[in-house]
PDB file with one MODEL, atoms N, CA, C and O in Angstrom:
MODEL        1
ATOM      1  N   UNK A   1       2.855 -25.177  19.833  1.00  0.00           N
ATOM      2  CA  UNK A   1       3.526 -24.962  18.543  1.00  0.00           C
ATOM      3  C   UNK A   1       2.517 -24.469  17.501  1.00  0.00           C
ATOM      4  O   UNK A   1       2.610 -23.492  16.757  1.00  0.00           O
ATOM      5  N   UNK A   2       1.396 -25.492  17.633  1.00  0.00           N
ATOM      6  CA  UNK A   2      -0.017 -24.864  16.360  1.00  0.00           C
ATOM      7  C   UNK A   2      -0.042 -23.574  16.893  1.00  0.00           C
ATOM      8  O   UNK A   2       0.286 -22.673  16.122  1.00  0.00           O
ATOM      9  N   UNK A   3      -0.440 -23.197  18.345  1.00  0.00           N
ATOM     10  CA  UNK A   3      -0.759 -21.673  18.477  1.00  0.00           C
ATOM     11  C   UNK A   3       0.350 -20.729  18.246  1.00  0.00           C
ATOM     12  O   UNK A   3      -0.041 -19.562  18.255  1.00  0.00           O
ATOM     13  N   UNK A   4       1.640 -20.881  18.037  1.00  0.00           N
ATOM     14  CA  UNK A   4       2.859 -20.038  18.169  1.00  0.00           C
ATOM     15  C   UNK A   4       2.585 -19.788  16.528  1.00  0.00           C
ATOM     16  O   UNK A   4       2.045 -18.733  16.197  1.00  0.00           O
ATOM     17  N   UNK A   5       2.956 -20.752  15.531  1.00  0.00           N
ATOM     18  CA  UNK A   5       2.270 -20.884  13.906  1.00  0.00           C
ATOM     19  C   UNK A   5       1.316 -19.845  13.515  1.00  0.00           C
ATOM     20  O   UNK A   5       1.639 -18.876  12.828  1.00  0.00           O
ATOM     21  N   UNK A   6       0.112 -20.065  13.973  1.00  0.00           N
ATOM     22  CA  UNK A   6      -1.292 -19.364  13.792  1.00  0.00           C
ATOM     23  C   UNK A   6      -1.009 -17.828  14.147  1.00  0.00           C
ATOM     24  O   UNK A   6      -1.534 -16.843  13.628  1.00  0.00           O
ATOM     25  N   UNK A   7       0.117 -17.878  15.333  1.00  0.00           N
ATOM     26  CA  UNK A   7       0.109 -15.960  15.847  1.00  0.00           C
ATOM     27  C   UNK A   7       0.838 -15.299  14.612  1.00  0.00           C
ATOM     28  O   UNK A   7       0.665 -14.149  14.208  1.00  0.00           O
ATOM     29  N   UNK A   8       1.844 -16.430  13.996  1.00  0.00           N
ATOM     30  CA  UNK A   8       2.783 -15.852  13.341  1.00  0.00           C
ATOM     31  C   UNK A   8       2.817 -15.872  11.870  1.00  0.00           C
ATOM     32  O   UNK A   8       3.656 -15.492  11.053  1.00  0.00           O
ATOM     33  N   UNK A   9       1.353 -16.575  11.744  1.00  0.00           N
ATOM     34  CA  UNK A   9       0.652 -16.143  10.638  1.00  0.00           C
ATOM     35  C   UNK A   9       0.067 -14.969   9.886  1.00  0.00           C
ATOM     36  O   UNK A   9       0.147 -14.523   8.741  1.00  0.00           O
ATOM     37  N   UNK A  10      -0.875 -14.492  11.588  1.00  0.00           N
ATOM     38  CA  UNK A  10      -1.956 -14.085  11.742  1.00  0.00           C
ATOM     39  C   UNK A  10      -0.994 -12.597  11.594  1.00  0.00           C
ATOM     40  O   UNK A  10      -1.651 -11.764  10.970  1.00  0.00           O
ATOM     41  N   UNK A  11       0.404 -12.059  12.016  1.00  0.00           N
ATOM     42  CA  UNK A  11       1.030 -11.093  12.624  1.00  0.00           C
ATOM     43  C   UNK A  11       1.553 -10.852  10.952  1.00  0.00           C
ATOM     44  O   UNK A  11       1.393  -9.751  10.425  1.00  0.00           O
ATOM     45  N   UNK A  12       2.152 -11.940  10.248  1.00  0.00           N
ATOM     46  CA  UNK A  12       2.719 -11.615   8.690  1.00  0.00           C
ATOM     47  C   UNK A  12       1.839 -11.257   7.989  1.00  0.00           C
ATOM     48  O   UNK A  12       2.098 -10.447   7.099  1.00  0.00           O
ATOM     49  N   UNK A  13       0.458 -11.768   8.171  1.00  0.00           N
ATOM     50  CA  UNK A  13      -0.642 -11.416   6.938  1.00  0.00           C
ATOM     51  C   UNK A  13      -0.843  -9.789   7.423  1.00  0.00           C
ATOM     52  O   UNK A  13      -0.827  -8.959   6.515  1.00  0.00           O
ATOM     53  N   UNK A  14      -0.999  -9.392   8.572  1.00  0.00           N
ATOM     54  CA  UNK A  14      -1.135  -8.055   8.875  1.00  0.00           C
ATOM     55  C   UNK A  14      -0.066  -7.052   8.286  1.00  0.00           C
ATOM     56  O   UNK A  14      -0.277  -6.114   7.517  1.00  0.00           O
ATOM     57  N   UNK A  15       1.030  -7.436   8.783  1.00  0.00           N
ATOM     58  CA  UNK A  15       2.526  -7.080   7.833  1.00  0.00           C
ATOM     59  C   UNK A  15       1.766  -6.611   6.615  1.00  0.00           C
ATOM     60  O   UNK A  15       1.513  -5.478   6.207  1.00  0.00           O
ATOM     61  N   UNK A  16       1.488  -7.764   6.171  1.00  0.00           N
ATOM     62  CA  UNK A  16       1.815  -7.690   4.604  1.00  0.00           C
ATOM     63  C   UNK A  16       0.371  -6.977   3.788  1.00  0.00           C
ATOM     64  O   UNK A  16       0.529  -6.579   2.634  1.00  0.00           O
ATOM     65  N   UNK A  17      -0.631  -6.883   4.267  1.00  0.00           N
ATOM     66  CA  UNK A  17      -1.606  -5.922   4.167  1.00  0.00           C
ATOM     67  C   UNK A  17      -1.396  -5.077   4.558  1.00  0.00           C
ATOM     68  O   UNK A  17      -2.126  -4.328   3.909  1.00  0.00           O
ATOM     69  N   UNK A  18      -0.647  -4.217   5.540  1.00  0.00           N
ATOM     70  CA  UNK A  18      -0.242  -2.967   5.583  1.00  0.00           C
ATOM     71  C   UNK A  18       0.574  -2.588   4.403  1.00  0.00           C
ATOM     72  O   UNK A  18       0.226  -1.624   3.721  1.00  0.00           O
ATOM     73  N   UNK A  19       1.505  -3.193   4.149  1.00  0.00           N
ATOM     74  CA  UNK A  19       2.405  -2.798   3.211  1.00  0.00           C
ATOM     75  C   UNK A  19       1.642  -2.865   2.427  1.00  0.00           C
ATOM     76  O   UNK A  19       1.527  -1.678   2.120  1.00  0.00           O
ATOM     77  N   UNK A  20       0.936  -3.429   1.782  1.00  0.00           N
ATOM     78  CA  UNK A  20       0.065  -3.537   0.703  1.00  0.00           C
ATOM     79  C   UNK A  20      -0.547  -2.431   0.505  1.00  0.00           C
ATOM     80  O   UNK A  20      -0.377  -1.892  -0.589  1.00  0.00           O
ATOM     81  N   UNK A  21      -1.437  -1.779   1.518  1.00  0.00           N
ATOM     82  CA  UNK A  21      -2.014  -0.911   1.663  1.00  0.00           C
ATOM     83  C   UNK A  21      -0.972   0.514   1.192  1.00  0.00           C
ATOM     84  O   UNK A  21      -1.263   1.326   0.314  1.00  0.00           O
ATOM     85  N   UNK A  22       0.021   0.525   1.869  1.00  0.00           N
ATOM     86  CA  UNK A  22       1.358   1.273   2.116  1.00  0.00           C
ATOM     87  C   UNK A  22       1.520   1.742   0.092  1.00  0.00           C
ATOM     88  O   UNK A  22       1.256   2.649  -0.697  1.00  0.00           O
ATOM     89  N   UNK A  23       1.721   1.288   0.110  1.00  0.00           N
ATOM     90  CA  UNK A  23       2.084   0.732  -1.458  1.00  0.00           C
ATOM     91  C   UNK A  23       0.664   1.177  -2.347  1.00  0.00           C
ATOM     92  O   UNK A  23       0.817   2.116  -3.128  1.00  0.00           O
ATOM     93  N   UNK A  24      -0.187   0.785  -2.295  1.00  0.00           N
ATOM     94  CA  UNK A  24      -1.470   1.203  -3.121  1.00  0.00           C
ATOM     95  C   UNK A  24      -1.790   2.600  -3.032  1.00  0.00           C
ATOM     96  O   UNK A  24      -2.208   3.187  -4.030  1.00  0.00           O
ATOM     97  N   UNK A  25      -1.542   3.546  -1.276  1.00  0.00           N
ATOM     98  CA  UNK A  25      -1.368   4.670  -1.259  1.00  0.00           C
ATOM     99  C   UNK A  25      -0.165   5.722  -1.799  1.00  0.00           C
ATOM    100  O   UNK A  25      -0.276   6.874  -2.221  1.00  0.00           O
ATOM    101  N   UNK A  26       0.741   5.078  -1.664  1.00  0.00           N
ATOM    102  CA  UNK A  26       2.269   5.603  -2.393  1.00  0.00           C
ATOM    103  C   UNK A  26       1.442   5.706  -4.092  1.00  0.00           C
ATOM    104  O   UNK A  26       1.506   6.829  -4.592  1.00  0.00           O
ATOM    105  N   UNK A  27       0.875   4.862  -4.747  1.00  0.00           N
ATOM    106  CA  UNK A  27       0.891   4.370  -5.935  1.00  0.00           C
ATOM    107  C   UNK A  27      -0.430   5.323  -6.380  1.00  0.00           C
ATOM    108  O   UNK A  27      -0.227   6.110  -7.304  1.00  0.00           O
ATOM    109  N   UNK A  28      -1.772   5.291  -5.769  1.00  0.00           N
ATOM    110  CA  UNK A  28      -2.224   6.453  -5.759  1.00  0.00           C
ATOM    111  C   UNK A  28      -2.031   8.147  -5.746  1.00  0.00           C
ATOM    112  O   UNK A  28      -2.764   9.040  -6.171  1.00  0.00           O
ATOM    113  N   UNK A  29      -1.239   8.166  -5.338  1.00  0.00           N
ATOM    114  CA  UNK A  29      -0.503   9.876  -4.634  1.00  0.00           C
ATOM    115  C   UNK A  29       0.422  10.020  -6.031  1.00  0.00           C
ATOM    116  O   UNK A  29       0.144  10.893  -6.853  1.00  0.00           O
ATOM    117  N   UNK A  30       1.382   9.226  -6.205  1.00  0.00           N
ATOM    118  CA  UNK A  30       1.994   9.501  -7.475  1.00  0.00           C
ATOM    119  C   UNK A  30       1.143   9.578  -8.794  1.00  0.00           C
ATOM    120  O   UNK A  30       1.530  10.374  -9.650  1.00  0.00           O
ATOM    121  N   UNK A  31      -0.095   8.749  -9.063  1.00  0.00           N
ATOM    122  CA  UNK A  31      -1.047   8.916  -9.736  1.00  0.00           C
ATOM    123  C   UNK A  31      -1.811  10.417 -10.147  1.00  0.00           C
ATOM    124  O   UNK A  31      -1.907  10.985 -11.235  1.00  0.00           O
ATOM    125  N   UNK A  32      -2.342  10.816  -8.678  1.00  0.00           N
ATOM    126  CA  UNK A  32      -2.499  12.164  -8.488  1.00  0.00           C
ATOM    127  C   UNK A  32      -2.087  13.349  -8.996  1.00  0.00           C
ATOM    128  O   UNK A  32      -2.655  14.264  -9.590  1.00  0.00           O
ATOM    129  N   UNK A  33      -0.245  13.000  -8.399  1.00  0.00           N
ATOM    130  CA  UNK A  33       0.518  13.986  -8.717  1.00  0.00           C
ATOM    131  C   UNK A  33       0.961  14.348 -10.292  1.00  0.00           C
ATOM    132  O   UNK A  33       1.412  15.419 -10.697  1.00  0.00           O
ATOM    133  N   UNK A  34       0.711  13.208 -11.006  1.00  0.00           N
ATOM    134  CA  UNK A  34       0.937  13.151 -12.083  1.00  0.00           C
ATOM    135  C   UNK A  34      -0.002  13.687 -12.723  1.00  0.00           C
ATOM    136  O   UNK A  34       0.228  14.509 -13.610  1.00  0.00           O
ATOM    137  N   UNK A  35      -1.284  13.294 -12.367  1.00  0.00           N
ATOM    138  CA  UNK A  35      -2.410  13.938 -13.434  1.00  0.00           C
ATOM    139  C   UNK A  35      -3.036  15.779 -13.092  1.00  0.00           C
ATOM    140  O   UNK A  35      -3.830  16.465 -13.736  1.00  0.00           O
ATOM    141  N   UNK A  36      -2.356  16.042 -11.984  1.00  0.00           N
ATOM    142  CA  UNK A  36      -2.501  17.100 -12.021  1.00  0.00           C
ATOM    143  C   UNK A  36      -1.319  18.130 -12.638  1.00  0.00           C
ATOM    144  O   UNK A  36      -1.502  19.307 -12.951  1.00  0.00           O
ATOM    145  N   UNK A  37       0.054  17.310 -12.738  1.00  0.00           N
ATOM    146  CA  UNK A  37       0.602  18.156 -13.794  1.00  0.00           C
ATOM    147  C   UNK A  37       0.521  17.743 -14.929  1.00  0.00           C
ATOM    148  O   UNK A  37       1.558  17.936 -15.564  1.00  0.00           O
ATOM    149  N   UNK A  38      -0.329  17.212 -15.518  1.00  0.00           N
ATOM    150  CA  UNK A  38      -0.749  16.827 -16.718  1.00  0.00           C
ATOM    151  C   UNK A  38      -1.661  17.915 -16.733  1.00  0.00           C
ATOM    152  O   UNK A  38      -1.401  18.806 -17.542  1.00  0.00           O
ATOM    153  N   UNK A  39      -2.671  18.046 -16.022  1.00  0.00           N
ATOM    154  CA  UNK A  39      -3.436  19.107 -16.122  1.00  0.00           C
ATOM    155  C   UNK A  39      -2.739  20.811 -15.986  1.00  0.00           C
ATOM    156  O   UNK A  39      -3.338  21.750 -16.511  1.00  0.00           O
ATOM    157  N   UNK A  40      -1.999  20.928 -15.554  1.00  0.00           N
ATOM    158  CA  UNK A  40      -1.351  22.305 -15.413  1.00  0.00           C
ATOM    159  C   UNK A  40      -0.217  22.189 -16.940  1.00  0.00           C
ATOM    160  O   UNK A  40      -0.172  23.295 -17.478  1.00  0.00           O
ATOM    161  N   UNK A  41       0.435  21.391 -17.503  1.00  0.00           N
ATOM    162  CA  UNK A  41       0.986  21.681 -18.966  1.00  0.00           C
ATOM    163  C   UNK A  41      -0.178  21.625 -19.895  1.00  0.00           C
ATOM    164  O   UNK A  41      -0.107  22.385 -20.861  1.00  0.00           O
ATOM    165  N   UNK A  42      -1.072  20.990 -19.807  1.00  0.00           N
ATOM    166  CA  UNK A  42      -1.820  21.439 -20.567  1.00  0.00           C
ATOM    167  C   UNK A  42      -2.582  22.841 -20.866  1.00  0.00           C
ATOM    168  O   UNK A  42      -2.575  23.527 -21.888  1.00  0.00           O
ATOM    169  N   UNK A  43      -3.117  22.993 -19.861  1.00  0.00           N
ATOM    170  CA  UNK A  43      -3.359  24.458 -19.728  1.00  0.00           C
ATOM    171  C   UNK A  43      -2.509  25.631 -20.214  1.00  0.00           C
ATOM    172  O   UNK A  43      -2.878  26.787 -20.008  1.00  0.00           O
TER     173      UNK A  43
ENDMDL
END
């Protein structure tokens, strides 16, 4: 049971650092996209 727990720990924290990750890159890219048309109306 402890080891079934620990896998299904070990398997959500991965989950959830991907998504995390998932998410920080989505959140970056829109960042990007934004400041480069910030840079092209300005111009």
């Amino acid at each position: 049971f402890f080891f079934a727990f620990n896998f299904y720990f070990s398997v959500s924290l991965g989950i959830k650092s991907i998504f995390l990750s998932f998410v920080l890159g989505i959140f970056l890219f829109i960042l990007v996209i934004n400041r480069e048309t910030v840079k092209s109306v300005d111009c």
